[in-house]
DRENVO-529028 format. One line per field, with one value per residue (C-alpha): residue in one letter; x, y, z; residue number from 0; chain. Coordinates in steps of 0.001 Angstrom, whole numbers, plus 500000, padded with zeros to 6 digits. Layout:
resn = [A, ...]
east = [X, ...]
north = [Y, ...]
up = [Z, ...]
resi = [NUM, ...]
chain = [A, ...]
***
This chain:
resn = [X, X, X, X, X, X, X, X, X, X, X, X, X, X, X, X, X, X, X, X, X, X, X, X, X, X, X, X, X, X, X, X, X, X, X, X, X, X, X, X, X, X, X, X, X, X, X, X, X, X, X, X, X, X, X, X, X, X, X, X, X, X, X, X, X, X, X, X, X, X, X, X, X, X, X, X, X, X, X, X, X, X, X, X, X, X, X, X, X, X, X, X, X, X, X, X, X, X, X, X, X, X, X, X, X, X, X, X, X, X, X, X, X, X, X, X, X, X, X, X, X, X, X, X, X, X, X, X, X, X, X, X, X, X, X, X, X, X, X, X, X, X, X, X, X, X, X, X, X, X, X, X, X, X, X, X, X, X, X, X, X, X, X, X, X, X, X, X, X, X, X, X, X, X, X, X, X, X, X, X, X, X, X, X, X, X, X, X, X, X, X, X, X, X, X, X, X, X, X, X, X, X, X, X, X, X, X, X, X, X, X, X, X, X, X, X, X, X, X, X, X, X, X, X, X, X, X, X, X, X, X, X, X, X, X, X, X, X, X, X, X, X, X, X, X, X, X, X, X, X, X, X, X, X, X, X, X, X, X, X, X, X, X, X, X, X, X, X, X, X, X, X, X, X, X, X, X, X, X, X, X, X, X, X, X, X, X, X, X, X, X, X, X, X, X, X, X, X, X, X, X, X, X, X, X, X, X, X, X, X, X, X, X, X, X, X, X, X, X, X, X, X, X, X, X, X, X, X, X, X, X, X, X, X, X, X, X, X, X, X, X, X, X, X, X, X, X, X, X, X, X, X, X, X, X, X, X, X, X, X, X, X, X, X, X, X, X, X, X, X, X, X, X, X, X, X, X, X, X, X, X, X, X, X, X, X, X, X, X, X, X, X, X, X, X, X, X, X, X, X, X, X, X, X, X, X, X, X, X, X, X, X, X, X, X, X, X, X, X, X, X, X, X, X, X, X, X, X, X, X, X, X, X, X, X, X, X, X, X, X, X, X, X, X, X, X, X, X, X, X, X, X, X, X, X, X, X, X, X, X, X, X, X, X, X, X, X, X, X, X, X, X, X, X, X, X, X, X, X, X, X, X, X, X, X, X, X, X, X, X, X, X, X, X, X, X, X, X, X, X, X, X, X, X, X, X, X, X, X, X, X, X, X, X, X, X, X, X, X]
east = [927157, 930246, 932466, 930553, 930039, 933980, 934901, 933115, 935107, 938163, 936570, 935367, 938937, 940542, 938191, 938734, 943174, 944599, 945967, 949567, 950794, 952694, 951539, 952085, 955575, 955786, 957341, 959085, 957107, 954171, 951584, 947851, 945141, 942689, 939686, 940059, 943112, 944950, 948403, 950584, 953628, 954485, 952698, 950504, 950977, 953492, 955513, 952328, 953391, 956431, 960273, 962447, 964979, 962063, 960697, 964369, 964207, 960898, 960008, 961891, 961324, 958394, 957532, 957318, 955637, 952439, 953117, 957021, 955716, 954637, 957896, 960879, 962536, 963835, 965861, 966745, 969618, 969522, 972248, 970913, 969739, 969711, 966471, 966672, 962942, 960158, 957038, 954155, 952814, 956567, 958447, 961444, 962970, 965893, 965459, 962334, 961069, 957209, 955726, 954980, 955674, 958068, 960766, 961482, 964634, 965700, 969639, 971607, 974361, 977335, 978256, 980059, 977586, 975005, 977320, 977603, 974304, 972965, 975313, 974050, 970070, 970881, 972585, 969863, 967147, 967960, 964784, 966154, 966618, 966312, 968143, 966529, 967674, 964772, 965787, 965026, 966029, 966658, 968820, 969981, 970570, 973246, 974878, 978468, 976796, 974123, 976481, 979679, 976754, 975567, 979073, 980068, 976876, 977751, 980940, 979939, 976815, 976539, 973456, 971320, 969060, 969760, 966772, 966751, 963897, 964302, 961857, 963495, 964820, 968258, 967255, 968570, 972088, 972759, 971299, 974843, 975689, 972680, 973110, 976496, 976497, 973418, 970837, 967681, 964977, 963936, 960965, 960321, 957623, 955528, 952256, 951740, 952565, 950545, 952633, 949814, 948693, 952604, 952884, 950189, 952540, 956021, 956628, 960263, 962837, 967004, 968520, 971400, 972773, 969320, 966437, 963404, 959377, 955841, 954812, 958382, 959570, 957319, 957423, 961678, 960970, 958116, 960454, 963489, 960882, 959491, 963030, 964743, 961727, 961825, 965930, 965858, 963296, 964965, 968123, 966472, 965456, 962353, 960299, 958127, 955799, 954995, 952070, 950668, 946747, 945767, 941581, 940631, 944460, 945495, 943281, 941282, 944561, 946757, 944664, 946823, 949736, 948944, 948753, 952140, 954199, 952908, 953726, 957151, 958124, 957020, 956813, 954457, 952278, 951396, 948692, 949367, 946876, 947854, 949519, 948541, 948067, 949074, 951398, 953683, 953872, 953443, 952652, 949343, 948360, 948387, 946408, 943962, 944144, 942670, 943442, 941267, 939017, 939083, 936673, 938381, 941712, 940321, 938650, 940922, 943193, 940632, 940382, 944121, 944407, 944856, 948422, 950263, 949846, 948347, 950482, 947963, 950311, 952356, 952894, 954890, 957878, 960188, 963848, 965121, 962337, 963734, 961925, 958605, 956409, 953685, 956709, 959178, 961964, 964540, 964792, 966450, 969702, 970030, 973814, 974393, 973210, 974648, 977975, 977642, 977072, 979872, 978965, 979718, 977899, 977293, 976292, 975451, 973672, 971216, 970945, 969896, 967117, 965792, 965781, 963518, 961358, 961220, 960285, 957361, 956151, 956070, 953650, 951516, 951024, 950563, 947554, 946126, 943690, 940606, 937158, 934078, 932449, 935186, 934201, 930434, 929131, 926729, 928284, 926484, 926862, 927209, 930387, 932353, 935320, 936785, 940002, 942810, 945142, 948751, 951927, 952282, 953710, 950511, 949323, 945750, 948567, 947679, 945743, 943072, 944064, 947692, 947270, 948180, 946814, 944227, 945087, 941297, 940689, 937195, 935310, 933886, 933020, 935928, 938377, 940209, 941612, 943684, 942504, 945094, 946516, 945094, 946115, 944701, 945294, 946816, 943870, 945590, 947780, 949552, 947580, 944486, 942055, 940686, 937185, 938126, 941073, 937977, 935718, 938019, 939079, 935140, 935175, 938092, 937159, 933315, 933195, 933967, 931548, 933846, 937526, 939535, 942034, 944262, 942578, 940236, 938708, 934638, 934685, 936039, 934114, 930564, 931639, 932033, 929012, 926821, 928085, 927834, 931162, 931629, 934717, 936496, 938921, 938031, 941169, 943643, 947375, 945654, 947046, 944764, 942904, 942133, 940308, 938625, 937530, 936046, 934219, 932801, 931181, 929632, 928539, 927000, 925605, 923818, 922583, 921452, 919300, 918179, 919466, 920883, 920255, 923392, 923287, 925869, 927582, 929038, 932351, 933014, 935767, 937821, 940446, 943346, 945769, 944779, 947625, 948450, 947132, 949196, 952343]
north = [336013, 336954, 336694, 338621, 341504, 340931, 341012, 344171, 346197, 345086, 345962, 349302, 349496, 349227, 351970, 354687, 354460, 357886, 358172, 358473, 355736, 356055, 353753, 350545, 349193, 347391, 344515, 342095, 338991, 340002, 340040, 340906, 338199, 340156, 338876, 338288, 340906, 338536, 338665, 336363, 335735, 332159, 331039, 328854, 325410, 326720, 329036, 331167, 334585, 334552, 334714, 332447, 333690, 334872, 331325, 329791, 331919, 330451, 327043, 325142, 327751, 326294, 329464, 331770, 328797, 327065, 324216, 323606, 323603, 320196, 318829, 321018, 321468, 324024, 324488, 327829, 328079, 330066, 332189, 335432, 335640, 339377, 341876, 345564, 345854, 344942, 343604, 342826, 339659, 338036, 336509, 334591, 331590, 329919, 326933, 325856, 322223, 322647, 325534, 326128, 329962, 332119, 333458, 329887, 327424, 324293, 325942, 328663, 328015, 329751, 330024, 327039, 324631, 326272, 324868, 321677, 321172, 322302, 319860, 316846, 318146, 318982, 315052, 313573, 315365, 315855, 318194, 320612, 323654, 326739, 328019, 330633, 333250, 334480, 334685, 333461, 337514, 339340, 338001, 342376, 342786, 340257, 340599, 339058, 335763, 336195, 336653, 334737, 331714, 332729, 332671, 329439, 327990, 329414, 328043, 324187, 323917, 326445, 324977, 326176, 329310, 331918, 333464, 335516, 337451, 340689, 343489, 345783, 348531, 348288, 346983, 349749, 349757, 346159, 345856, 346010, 343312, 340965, 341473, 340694, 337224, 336603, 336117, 336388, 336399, 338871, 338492, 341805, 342012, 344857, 345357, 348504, 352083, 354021, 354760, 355705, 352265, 350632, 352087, 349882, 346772, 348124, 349625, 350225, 350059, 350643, 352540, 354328, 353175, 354960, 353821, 355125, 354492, 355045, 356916, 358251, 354504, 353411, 356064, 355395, 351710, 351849, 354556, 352454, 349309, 350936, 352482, 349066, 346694, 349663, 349485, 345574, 345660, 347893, 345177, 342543, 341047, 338794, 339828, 338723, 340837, 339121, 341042, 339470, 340149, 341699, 342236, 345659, 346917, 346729, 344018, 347210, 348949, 346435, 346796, 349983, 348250, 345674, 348770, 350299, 346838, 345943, 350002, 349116, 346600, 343325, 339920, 338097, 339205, 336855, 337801, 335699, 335104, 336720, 333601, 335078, 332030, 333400, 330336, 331831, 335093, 337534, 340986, 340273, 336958, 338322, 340752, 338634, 339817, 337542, 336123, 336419, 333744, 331831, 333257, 336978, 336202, 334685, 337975, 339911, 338067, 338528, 341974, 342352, 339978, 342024, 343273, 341068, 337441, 336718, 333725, 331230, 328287, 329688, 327469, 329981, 328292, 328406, 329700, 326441, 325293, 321714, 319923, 320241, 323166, 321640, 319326, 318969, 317151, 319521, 316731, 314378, 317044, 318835, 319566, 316313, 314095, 316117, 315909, 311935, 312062, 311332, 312990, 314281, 316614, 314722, 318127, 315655, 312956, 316198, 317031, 313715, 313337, 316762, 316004, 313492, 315153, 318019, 315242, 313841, 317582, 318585, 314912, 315885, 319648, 318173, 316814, 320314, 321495, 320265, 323341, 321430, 324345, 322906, 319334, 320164, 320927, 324151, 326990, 326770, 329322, 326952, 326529, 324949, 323506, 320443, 319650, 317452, 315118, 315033, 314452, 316871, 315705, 316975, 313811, 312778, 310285, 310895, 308887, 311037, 309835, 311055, 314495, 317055, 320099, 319846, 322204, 323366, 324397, 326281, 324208, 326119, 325187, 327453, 324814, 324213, 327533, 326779, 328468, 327547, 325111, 324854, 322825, 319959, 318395, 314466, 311972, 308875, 308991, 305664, 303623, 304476, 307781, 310182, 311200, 314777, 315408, 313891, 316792, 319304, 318491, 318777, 322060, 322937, 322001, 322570, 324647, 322108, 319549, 316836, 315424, 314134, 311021, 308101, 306228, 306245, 304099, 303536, 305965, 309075, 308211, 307947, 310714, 312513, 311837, 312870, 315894, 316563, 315937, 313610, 311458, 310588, 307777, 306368, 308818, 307426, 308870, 310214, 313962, 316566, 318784, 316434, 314642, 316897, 318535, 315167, 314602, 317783, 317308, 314038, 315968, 318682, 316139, 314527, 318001, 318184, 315209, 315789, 312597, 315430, 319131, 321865, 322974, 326128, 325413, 327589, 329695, 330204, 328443, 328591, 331433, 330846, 331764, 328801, 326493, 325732, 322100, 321604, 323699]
up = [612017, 614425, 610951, 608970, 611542, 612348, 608574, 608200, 610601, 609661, 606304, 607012, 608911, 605500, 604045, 606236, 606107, 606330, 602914, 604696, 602546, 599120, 596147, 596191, 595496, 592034, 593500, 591558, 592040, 593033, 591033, 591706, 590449, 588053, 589073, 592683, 593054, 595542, 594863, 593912, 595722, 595916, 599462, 597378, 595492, 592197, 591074, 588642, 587751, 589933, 588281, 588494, 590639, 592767, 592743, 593463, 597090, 597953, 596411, 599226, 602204, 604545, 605598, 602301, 600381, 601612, 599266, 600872, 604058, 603152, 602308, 603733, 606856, 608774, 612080, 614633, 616528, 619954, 619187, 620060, 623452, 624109, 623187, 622645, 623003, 625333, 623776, 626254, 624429, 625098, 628183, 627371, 628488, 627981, 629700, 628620, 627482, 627832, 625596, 622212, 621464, 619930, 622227, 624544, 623636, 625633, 625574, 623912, 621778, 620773, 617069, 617054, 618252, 616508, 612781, 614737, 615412, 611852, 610291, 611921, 611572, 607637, 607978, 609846, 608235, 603972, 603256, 605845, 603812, 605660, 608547, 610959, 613551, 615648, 619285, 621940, 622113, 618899, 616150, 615577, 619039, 618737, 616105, 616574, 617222, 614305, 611630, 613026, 612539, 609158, 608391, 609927, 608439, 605324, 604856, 605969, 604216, 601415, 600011, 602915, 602670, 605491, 607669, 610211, 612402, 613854, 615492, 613175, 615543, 614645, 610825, 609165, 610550, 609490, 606008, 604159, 606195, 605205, 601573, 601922, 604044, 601424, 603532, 601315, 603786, 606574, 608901, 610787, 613537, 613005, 615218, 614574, 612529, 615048, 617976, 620636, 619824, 619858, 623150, 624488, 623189, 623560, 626759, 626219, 623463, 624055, 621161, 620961, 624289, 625856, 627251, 625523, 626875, 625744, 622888, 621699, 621943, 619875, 617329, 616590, 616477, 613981, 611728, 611804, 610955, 608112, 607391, 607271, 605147, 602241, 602159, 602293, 599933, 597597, 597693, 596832, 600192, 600730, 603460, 605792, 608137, 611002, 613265, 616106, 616738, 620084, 619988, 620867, 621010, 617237, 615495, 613129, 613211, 611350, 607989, 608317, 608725, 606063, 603475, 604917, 604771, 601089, 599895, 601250, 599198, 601511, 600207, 602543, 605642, 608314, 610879, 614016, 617165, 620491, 622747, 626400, 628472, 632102, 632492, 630291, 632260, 629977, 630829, 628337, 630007, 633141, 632895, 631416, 627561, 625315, 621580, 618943, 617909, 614319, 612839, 613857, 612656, 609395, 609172, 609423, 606997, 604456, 604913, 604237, 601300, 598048, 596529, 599145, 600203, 603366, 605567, 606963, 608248, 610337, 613604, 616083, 616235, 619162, 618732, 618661, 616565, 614105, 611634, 609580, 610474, 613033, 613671, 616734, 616623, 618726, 621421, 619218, 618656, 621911, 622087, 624338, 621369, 619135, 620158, 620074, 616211, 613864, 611002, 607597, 605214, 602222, 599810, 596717, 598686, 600063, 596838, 595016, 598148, 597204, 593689, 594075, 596226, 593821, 591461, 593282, 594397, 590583, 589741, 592602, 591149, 587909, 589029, 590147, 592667, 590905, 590660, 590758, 588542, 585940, 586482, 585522, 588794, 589179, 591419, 594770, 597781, 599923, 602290, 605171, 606719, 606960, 609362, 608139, 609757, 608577, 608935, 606059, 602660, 601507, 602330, 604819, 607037, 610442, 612967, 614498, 618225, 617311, 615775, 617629, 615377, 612114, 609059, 608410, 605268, 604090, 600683, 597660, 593924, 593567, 595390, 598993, 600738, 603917, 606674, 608780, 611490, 614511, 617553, 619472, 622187, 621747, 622501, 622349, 625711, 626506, 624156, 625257, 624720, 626962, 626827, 628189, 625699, 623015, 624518, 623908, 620602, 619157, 620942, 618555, 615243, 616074, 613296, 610742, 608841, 608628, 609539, 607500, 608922, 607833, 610542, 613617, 616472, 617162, 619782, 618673, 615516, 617249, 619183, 616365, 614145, 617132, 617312, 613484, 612776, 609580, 610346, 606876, 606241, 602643, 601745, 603833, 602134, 599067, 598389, 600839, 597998, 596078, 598685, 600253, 597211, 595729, 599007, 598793, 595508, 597100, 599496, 597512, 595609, 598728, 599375, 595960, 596154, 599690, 601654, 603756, 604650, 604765, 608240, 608514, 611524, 614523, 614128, 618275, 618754, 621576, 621247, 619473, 622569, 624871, 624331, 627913, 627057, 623794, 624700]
resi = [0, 1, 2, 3, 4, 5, 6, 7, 8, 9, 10, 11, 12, 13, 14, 15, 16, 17, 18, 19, 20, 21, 22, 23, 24, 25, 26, 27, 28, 29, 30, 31, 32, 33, 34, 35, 36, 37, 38, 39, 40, 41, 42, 43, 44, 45, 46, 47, 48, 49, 50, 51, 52, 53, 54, 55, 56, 57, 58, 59, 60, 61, 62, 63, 64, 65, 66, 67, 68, 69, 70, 71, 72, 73, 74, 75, 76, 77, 78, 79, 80, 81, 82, 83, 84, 85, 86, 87, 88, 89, 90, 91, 92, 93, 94, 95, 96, 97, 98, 99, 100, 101, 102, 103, 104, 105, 106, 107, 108, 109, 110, 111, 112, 113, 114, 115, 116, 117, 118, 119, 120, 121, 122, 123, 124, 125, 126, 127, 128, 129, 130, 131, 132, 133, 134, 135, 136, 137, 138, 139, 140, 141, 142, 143, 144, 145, 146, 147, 148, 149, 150, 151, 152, 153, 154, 155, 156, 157, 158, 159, 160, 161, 162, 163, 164, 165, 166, 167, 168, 169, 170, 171, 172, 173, 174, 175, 176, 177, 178, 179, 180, 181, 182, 183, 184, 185, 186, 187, 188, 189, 190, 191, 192, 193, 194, 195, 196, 197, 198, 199, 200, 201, 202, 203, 204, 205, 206, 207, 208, 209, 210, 211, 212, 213, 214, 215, 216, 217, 218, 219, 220, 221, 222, 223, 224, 225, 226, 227, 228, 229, 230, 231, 232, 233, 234, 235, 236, 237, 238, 239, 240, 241, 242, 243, 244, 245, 246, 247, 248, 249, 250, 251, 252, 253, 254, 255, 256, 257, 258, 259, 260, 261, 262, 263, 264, 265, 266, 267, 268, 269, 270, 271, 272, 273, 274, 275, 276, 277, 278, 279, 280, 281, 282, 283, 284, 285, 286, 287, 288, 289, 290, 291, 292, 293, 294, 295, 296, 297, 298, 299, 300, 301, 302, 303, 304, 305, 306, 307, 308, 309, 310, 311, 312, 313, 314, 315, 316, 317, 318, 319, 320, 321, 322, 323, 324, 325, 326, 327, 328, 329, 330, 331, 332, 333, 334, 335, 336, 337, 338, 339, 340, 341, 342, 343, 344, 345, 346, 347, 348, 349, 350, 351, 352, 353, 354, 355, 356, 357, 358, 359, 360, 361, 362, 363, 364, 365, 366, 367, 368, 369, 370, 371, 372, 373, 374, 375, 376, 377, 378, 379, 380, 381, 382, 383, 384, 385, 386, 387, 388, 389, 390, 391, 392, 393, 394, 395, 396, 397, 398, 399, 400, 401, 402, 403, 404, 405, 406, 407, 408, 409, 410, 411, 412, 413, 414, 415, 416, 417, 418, 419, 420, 421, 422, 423, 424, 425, 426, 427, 428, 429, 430, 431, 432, 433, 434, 435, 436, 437, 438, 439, 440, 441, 442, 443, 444, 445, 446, 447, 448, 449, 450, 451, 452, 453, 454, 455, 456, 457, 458, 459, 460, 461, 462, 463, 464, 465, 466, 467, 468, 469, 470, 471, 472, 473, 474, 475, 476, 477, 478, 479, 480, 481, 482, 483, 484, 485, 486, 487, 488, 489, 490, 491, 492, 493, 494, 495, 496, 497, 498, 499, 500, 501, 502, 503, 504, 505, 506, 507, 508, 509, 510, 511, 512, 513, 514, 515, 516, 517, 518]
chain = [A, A, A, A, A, A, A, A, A, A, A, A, A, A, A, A, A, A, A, A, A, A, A, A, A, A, A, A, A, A, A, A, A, A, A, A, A, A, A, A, A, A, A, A, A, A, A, A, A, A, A, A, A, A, A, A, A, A, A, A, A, A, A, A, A, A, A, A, A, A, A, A, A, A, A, A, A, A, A, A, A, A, A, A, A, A, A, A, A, A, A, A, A, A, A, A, A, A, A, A, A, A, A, A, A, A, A, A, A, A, A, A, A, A, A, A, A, A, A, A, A, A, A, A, A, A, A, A, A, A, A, A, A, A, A, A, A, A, A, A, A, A, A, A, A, A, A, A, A, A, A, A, A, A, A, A, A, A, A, A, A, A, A, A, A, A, A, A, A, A, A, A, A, A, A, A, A, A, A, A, A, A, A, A, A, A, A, A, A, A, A, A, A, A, A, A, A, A, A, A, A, A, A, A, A, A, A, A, A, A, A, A, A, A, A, A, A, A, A, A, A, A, A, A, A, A, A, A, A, A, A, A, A, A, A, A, A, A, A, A, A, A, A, A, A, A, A, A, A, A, A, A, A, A, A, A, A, A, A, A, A, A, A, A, A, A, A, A, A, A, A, A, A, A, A, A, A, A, A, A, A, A, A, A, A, A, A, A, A, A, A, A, A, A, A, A, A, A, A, A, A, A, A, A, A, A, A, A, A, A, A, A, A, A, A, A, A, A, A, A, A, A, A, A, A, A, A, A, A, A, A, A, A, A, A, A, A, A, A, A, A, A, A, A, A, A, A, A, A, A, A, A, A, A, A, A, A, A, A, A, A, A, A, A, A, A, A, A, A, A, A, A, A, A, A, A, A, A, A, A, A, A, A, A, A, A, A, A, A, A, A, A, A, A, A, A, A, A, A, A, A, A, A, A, A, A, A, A, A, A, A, A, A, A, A, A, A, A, A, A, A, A, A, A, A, A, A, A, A, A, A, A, A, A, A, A, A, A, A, A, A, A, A, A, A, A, A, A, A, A, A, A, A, A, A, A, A, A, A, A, A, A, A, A, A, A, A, A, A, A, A, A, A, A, A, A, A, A, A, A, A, A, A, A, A, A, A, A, A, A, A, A, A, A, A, A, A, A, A, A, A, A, A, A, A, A, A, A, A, A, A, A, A, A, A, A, A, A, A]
***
């Protein structure tokens, strides 16, 4: 009931907009859905209404496609330490092993190892396609070292896409210079267009060699935000709107923002939860500000979905951030080991591995996310979630004692819909699990009817099915929504027959910020 009563003010949020926003952009690539007027931007499985050299941009970026996440890479490089803005919901670090969260690197680099080091990952690690700036500070706020990388990067391995992430204050002043070292994606963090509110998050900004505070802080940085996504927009630029969720400070408020990012031109929004854990000392976790629970953010999403795609697997990488989203693999090329590698960028051997990944991607959409309504089966109301554990690939290939997150997605006659990834904490530790870290995974995935694994032990499993949680192996490394989909027409079916009785079960899940365990 907390979801539906949540969905509706976010809802009713949406409703009562000031109409201070101009029509929607007619973006190119972006097509609304008739019947369910979600748009169509590429986050899903194919390419649909997208064009082609819209589709080129996205189909192997992890973050812009929900589908490459499964199968592509990417890597940041800590090149831009300094911030021009304070954001309350941020501390950073830059010697940091430990957490999880935007804004924390192991080491800052200079342009030169930054090429280095993205020469032996893009070696090491073929599907590594993307290359991000986003911190630990601002990639804008430093931009010597953000475009002598590019460039670097540019000239050593000209097959990978350039990414960087910005706050957007000083946007405006450096889109000739994006367009022109061709970077073709742009995430911008935008919490707000409402500057009484953006004061609450953004005590201070420093523009223009001044320090600005409060309310007339937050009012340039939202007009050069605004100012910069419409004039990267306008060139061609795919962007992203990142806006992180603070309950009871802007959670209504960024329907708003949702309607002024997609009448700009934006490609993708992502809604992410509030991280406010006091450990990490921000301003927000110490003063005890909490994230928003599953069911909110998933509310809140759905209230926004409509001319613009809504993100749902985004992990919050760090700024140094290698490998597969959900994946971490930065120890394995700090600049130490990195500067032990002998190696040489092979441009045709990356290319013949992504080939064939390309090829096996393209059999496993051929074989579609099935409906059950077109397989026969009668539409039914009923619902749930299932969690899934993989090592992505698109694949159920993770051991339930070794996952450290579940992608949960919600089950309909209408298909699988991602809800989004959330983390766990490891129960296997040493060989041998932990009833507590067992405890606190059922709190986390409480709300779902069933997990889905590649393989699990007697006790987790009992643990499991006493608490109402169907434990499913029978689809060890079989492709996720086809899987899940299948055993939710058996399950219907049992329903149907009444060997069992649907039981809707509980959305309060812990909040989404408490990652002290996993960080």
């Amino acid at each position: 009931m907390n979801a539906v009563r949540g969905r509706g003010k976010y809802v009713t949020a949406a409703m009562n907009c000031q109409e201070m926003m101009r029509p929607v952009t007619e973006q190119e690539g972006c097509a609304a859905n008739a019947r369910t007027g979600q748009a169509n931007c590429g986050s899903t499985s194919g390419q649909g209404e997208l064009p082609n050299e819209i589709w080129d941009k996205v189909k192997k970026h992890p973050c812009y496609s929900e589908d490459a996440h499964h199968h592509y890479a990417r890597m940041h490089v800590a090149v831009a330490p300094a911030c021009n803005i304070q954001c309350n919901y941020c501390n950073r670090k830059y010697d940091c092993t430990n957490e999880s969260r935007p804004g924390v690197v192991s080491e800052k680099l200079t342009p030169e190892q930054a090429v280095r080091k993205v020469i032996a990952v893009a070696t090491t690690i073929p599907q590594m396609t993307v290359l991000g700036i986003a911190g630990p500070g601002d990639a804008l706020a430093n931009p010597e070292k953000t475009f002598k990388t590019f460039e670097l990067v540019a000239r050593a391995a000209p097959d990978i896409q350039l990414c960087l992430s910005t706050n957007g204050l000083a946007l405006p002043d450096y889109v000739d210079t994006i367009v022109n070292a061709k970077i073709d994606h742009v995430t911008i963090t935008i919490n707000m267009i409402d500057p009484e509110i953006g004061a609450k998050i953004h005590p201070w900004i420093f523009f223009n060699h001044k320090r600005y505070t409060g309310v007339e802080a937050a009012r340039i940085l939202t007009d050069r935000q605004l100012q910069g996504l419409e004039m990267l927009s306008n060139r061609g630029i795919l962007c992203k709107i990142n806006s992180v969720m603070i309950p009871n400070v802007n959670d209504e408020h960024l329907v708003e923002v949702n309607k002024a990012v997609t009448s700009r031109g934006a490609f993708l929004h992502n809604i992410m939860p509030l991280i406010s854990a006091p450990a990490h000392g921000t301003v927000f976790g110490l003063k005890g500000q909490r994230g928003p629970t599953p069911q909110e953010l998933k509310a809140l999403q759905e209230a926004c979905e409509g001319q613009i795609t809504m993100m749902r697997h985004c992990r919050q990488c760090r700024a140094d951030a290698v490998g597969l989203l959900g994946e971490d693999r930065r120890e394995e090329f700090n600049m130490a080991q990195v500067m032990k590698m002998n190696v040489r960028y092979d441009l045709e051997k990356r290319k013949t591995y992504q080939k064939r990944m390309e090829d096996e991607r393209a059999s496993k959409v051929t074989v579609g996310q099935p409906k059950l309504t077109e397989a026969g089966e009668e539409v039914s109301e009923i619902t749930l979630r299932v969690a899934v554990a993989t090592k992505d690939a698109g694949l159920i290939n993770e051991h339930f004692g070794h996952a450290k997150e579940f992608l949960v997605y919600e089950l309909s006659t209408s298909g699988a819909k991602l809800i989004g990834p959330r983390r766990v904490q490891e129960y296997c530790q040493g060989g041998y699990g932990e009833e507590d870290k067992l405890a606190a995974i059922m709190r986390d995935i409480r709300d779902c009817h069933a997990v889905f694994v590649a393989k699990i032990g007697g006790c987790p499993k009992s643990n499991l099915i006493q608490a109402g949680i169907e434990p499913v192996d029978q689809f060890a490394h079989e492709l996720i929504e086809k899987s899940i989909i299948a055993w939710f027409g058996a399950y219907l079916g049992r329903v149907k027959r009444g060997e069992i009785q649907h039981v809707q079960r509980g959305e309060e899940a812990c909040h989404l910020e408490d990652r002290s365990s996993a960080a």
